[in-house]
N, C-alpha and C positions, 0 to 999 in steps of 0.2 A: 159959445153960449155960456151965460153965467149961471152960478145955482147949480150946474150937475155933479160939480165933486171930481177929484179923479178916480180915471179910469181905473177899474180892479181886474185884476185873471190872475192865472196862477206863472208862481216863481219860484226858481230855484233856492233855495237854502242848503245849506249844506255843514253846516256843525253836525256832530258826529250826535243821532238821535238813536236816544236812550231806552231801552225798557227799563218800567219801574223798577226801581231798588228792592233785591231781595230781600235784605233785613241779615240777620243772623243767621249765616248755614245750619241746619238740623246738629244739635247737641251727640248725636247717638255715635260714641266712640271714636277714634282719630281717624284720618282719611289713610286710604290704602295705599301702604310704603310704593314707590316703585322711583326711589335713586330724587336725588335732589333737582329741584324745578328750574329751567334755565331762565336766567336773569331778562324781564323785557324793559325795555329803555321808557320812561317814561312820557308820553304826550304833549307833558301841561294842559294849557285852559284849548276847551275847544275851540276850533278856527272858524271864520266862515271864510266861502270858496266864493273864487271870484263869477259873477252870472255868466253862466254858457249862453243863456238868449235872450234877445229881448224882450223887453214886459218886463210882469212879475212875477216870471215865472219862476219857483226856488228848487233846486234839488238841497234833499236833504240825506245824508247818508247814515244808514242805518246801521244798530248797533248788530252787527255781526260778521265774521271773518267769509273767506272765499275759500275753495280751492278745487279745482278739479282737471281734465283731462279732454283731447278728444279723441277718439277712438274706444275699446271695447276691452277693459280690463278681464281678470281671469275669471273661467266659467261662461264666455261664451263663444259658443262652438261653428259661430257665421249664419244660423238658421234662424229664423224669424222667430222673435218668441210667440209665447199662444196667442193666439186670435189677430196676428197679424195676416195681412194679405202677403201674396208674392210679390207683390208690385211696390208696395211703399213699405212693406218690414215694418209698420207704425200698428196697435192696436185702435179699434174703435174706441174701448172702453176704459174710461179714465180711471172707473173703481179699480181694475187689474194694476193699472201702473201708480195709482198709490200704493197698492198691495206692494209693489214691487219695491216700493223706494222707502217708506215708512222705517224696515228694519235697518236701513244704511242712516238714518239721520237723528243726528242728537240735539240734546240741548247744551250751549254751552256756559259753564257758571264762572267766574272770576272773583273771587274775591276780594275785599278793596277794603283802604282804613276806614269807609261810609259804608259798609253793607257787603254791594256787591252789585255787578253786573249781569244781563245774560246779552246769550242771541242763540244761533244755531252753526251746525255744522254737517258736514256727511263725513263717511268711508270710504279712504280713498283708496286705499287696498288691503290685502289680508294679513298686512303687516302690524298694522293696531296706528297707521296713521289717518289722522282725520284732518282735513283741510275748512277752513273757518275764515274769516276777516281779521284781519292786524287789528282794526279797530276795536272788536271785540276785548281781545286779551290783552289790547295795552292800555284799554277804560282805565280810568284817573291814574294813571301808574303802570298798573299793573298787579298782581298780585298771584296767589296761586289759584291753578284752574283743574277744574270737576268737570266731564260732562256726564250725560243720561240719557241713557239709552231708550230705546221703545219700549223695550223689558221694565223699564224702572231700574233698575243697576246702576250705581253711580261709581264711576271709576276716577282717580285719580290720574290727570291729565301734564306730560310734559311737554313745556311750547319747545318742539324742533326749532322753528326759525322764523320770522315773520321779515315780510316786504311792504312797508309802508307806501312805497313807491304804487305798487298794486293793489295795496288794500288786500293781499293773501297770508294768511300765518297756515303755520303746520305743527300737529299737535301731535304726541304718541301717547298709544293708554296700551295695557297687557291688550297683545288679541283674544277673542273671544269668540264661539262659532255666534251670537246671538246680535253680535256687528257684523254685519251681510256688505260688503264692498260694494257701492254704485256702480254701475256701467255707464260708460262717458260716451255723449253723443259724438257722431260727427260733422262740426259746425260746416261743412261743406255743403253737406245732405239737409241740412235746416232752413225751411221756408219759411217764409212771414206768411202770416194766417195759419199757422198750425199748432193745435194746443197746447198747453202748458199748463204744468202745474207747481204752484210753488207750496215746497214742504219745511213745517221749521216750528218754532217757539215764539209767535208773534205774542207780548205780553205777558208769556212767560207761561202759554198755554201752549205746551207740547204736544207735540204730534197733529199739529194744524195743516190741513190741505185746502188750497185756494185753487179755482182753475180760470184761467185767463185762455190768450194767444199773444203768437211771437206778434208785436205790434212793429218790429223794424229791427234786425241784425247790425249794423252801423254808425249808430247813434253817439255822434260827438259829447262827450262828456268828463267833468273833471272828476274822476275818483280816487282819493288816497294822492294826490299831486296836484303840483302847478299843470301838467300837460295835459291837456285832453287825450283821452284815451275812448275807443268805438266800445261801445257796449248794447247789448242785447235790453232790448224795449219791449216789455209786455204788460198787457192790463190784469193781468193776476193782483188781487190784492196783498199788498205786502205793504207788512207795519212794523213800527219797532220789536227785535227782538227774530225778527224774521232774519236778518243781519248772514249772511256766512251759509247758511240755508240755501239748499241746490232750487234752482229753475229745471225741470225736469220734463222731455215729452212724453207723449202719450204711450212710448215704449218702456218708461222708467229710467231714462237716460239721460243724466246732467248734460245739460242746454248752457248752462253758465252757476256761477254764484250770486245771490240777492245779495244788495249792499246798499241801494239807495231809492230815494222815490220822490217823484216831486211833488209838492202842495199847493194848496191855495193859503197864503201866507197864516203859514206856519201850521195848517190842520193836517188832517190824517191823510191816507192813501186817497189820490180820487184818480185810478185808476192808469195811473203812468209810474214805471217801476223800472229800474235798471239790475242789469243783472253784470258782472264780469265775464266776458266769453270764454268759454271751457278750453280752448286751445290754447289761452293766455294761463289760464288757471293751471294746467296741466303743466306746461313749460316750467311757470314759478315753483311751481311745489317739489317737482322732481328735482330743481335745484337745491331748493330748500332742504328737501332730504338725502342729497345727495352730502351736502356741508353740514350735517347735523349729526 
């Protein structure tokens, strides 16, 4: 028939989607020494990614780093934390597990010859490394990187290593007891239908909690590469800025890294969101600090 126009639905994009420019870092005194910042290879202009599906449908990958783990970093002793059952070790209550995850996740800042960049990050152990998106910390360049804490504390950030291949970078800041290390799921034990919450800097609003569900563990998709790589699908709202920011269950347990989302050409979140799976996340980084 003639007269209806084409077909519209949503499509993947995927140039690397930005939170607003910070502007000029706060003036108040130099940033805190901690040894010279290792060099990140620069980007160039943003790509777009070839379509994963049919339609129009776009992913778009968000401004923030990956990293995490599976299994149960230090400080837990195999016991269910509060208010789980014996059966599923998962709590009912989502307030608990942002409680839980809030003090492990930062914001992360980059500074750039335009301003500046953000997204987010977590704690990947008690050594002061924190796991983030490559995309994050190599925005237009690169330059040197800050994050911030829950506290408000802004530490002076060195990038360990980044994997473009994965879309994971690895950052070190001094430790600190007021950075709380994540506990990392085990993607084994994780169902589709079961809640999530994604925590992070969506816009540059810190300490932001979204709660979705696991909407599909497997989901072909191009992240940070030519290859498609399976990544974890949930309808938690996640928008720029969110980037590098843990997907988390309802026990406080990195589920994966936030990195991308798909739109209806070219708008916000409408409710399909990719995360990195934590057992990829976990591989890359311990690499990365192992060579750093």
């Amino acid at each position: 028939m003639s007269g209806l126009g084409y077909p519209r639905g949503p499509e993947f994009r995927s140039p690397h989607l930005q939170a607003p420019p910070l502007g000029p870092f706060p003036p108040p005194g130099p940033w805190p020494p901690v040894g010279p910042v290792a060099p990140v290879a620069p980007v160039g202009r943003r790509r777009r990614w070839p379509l994963v599906v049919t339609g129009a449908l776009t992913v778009v990958v968000l401004s923030a780093g990956a990293g995490g783990a599976a299994g149960y970093l230090t400080g837990h002793d195999g016991s269910p934390p509060p208010g789980a059952t014996a059966t599923s070790g998962i709590p009912s209550d989502l307030v608990a597990a942002a409680s839980r995850a809030l003090p492990g996740v930062v914001s992360v800042q980059v500074r750039t010859g335009s301003g500046g960049a953000s997204g987010s990050g977590f704690v990947f152990d008690d050594r002061g490394h924190i796991v983030t998106n490559s995309h994050v910390v190599t925005a237009e360049g690169g330059g040197p990187v800050m994050v911030v804490g829950s506290d408000g504390r802004r530490l002076r950030a060195e990038v360990v290593g980044t994997d473009p291949s994965s879309d994971i970078a690895v950052l070190r800041v001094d430790p600190s007891s007021a950075l709380r290390p994540l506990d990392l799921a085990d993607l084994d034990r994780t169902r589709v239908g079961e809640p999530v919450l994604a925590v992070g800097s969506p816009l540059g609003l810190s300490g932001t909690v979204t709660a979705g569900i696991v909407s599909a563990l497997d989901r072909q998709v191009r992240l940070g590469g030519a290859v498609r790589q399976t990544a974890v699908q949930t309808d938690a709202s996640i928008n720029p800025g969110n980037s590098g920011g843990p997907l988390v269950n309802a026990a406080g347990a990195v589920v994966g890294v936030n990195t991308a989302i798909a739109t209806l050409e070219g708008g916000g979140s409408i409710g399909i969101g990719f995360a990195i799976p934590v057992d990829r996340v976990r591989q890359v980084a311990t690499t990365l600090i192992a060579g750093g």
